[in-house]
C-alpha positions in Angstrom: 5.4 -11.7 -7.7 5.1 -11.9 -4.2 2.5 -11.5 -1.7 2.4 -8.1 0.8 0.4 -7.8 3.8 0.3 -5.2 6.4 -2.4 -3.2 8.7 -3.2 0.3 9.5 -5.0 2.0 12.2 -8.3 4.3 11.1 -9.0 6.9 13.3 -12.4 5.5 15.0 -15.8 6.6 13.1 -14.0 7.6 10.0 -14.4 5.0 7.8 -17.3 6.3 5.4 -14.6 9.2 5.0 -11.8 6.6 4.2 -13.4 5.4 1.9 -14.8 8.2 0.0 -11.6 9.5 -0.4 -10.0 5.9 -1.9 -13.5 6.1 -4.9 -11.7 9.2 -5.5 -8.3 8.2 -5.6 -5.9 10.3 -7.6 -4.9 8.7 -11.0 -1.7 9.7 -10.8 -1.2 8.3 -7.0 -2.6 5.2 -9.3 0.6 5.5 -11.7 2.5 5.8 -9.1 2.0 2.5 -7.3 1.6 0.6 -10.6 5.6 2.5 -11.3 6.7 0.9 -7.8 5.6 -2.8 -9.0 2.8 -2.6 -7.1 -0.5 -4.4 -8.1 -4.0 -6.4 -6.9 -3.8 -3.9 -3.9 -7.0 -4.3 -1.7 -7.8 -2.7 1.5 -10.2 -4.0 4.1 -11.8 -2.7 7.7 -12.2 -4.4 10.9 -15.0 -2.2 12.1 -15.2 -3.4 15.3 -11.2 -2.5 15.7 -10.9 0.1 13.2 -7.9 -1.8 12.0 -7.1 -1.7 8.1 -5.9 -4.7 7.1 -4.4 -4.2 3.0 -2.7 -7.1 0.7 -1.2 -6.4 -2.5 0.8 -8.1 -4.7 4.4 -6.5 -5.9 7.0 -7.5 -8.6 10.2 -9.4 -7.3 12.5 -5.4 -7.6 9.4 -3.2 -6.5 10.0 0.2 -5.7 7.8 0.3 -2.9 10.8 1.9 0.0 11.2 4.5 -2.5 7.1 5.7 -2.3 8.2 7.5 0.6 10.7 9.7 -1.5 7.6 10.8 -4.0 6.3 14.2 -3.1 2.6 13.0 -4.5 3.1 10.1 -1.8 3.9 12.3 0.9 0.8 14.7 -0.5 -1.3 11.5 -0.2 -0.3 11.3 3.6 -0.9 14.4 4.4 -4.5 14.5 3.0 -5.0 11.3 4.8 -3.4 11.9 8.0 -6.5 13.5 9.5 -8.1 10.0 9.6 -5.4 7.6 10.1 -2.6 6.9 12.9 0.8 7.8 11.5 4.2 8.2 12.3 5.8 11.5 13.3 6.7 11.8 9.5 3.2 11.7 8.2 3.8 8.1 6.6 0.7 5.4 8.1 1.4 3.7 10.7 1.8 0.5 8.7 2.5 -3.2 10.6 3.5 -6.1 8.3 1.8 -9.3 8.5 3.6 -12.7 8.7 1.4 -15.1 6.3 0.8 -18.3 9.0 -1.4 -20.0 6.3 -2.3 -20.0 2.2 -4.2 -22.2 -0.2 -3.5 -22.3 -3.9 
């Protein structure tokens, strides 16, 4: 398994609206994920920045460059990209994170 970390941008004063739509998450968006190798996936907010900061943990052949292939992905992004900075594709603007330091 191996560690993932990345950020997002929330589109300022959006956050109770992020949030209510990840309690609702779509099950199947939930399969979907799991399919990719993807697991332990936690999302966190910087209020002050409104920078999402996520970690997750995915299997050594995770699917995870094919998510963007998945029309319930892209679905996802679309319903999403009203409160989020993305790319002109729809996909989050997503920036990976370079682990500088971890204790086990």
């Amino acid at each position: 398994m191996e560690k993932y970390a990345f950020k997002m941008r929330l589109v300022p004063g959006h956050a109770a609206e992020y949030r209510r739509r990840h309690e609702a998450i779509w099950p199947e968006l939930i399969v979907l994920l799991k399919e990719a190798g993807i697991s332990d996936y936690s999302i966190h907010l910087d209020a002050e920045t409104s920078t999402l900061f996520a970690v997750l943990w995915r299997e050594e052949n995770h699917g995870m460059e094919r998510l963007s292939l998945s029309p319930l992905m892209r679905r996802w992004w679309s319903y999403m990209a009203d409160i989020m900075c993305t790319n002109p594709d729809g996909e989050p603007l997503s920036i990976p994170l370079e682990t500088m330091f971890q204790l086990t």
